[in-house]
C-alpha angles and dihedrals in degrees: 000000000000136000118202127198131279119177104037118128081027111062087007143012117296086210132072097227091050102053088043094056087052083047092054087054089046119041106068101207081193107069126088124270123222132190096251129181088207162335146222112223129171126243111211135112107312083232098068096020113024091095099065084042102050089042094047087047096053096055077058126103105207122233131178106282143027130212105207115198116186121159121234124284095161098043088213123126131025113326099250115028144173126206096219114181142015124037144290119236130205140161088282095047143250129352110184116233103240089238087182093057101038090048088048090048089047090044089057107042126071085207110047122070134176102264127155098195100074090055103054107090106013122117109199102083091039095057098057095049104074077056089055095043092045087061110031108011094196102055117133118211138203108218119217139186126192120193128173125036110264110140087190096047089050087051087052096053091037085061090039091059090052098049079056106055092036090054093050099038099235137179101223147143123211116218125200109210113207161098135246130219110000124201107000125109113284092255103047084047094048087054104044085041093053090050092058094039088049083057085047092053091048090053095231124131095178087064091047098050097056086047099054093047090039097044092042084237099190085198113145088206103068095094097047085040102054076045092057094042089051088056113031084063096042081049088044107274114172104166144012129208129203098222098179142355126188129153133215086268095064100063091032109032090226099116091161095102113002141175129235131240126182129175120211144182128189110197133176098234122064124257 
């Protein structure tokens, strides 16, 4: 089964040589590469985003597979669902789905489930795969979504993930797709986003998630994020570092009502 793309020529370019041109601007070969468990990435257009992305991947070392967790924008399919077989295609190709990994991560939990629907006509997973494919063209990816607002089922499935990859031996990263604050004044953005990051580098989801409620944090990562905590410390996790925020005002000037981005990387060694 194939999934074509959605949303090219619309959140990113519909041609190779295009996408490869924005890749060029935002991938820094330069930077150092750590062995991370996982990252947070934003999904929006490359045009107001793609920065934090590309600067959050390049501090990345690549491994196999990738585990892509984006939340719901659609609302269709099962509420926690797993793309498990096939491949992905975008402008820039194929990427296969790791069916081994994704059956492996159904079989576990008692939440996610291999559902296609969900999937369709979502945009959170698709945007971060032309990144992927400019870096390491032979990835393969586990598509997730994650629906609903229950801090204790994401841990589960967090921890769920982790018994997964532990069980397989795998060589993954796991990839929480999402924004921050949408819609509020930069500043007002900047200063609700840093007070959840601050909870992310502390590695505590418990933190995030009462800020998030308390602070009225309209960020559509909170669900893949408590996921990725769960299980970067489950997978070894010992410190998290903000590589790069930026908000829709920054690319546009319109800092009236922003965005978010932030760019995050869980690692095993300390900072």
């Amino acid at each position: 089964m194939i999934r074509n793309p959605t949303v090219a020529g619309y959140f990113y370019p519909a041609s190779a040589s295009e996408i490869r041109a924005m890749m060029a601007g935002f991938i820094d070969k330069k930077a150092p590469q750590e062995d991370v468990v996982g990252l947070l990435a934003p999904h929006a257009g490359y045009q107001y985003s793609g920065l934090v992305t590309g600067a959050t991947l390049s501090r990345v070392k690549f491994k196999d597979t990738f585990i892509i967790m984006g939340p719901t924008h659609s609302g269709l399919g099962k509420p926690f669902s797993v793309w498990t077989e096939g491949s992905w295609r975008t402008p820039l190709g194929e990427v296969k789905v790791d069916r081994e990994l994704a059956e492996k991560m159904v079989e576990i939990s008692q939440y996610l489930e291999s559902d296609t629907a969900a999937h369709r006509e979502e945009h959170a997973v698709e945007v971060q795969i032309p990144f992927l494919q400019y870096i390491k063209p032979d990835v393969k990816i586990v598509p997730v979504i994650l629906a609903g607002d229950s801090p204790d089922v994401y841990k589960e499935i967090g921890h769920d993930i982790a018994r997964a990859i532990k069980e397989l031996e795998r060589e993954t990263v796991i990839m929480a797709s999402g924004d921050m604050t949408h819609y509020e004044p930069h500043e007002v953005a900047r200063q609700k986003d840093m007070k959840a990051v601050e909870a992310m580098l502390a590695l505590d989801e418990d933190e995030l998630t009462r800020r998030y409620r308390g602070l009225n944090i309209s960020m559509c990562a909170y669900g893949p994020v408590v996921c990725l905590i769960a299980a970067a410390k489950e997978l070894g996790a010992k410190s998290a570092e903000l590589v790069k925020y930026r908000t829709s005002g920054d690319a546009t000037g319109d800092k009236s009502a922003v965005v978010g981005y932030a760019g995050v990387i869980f690692k095993k060694g300390g900072l």
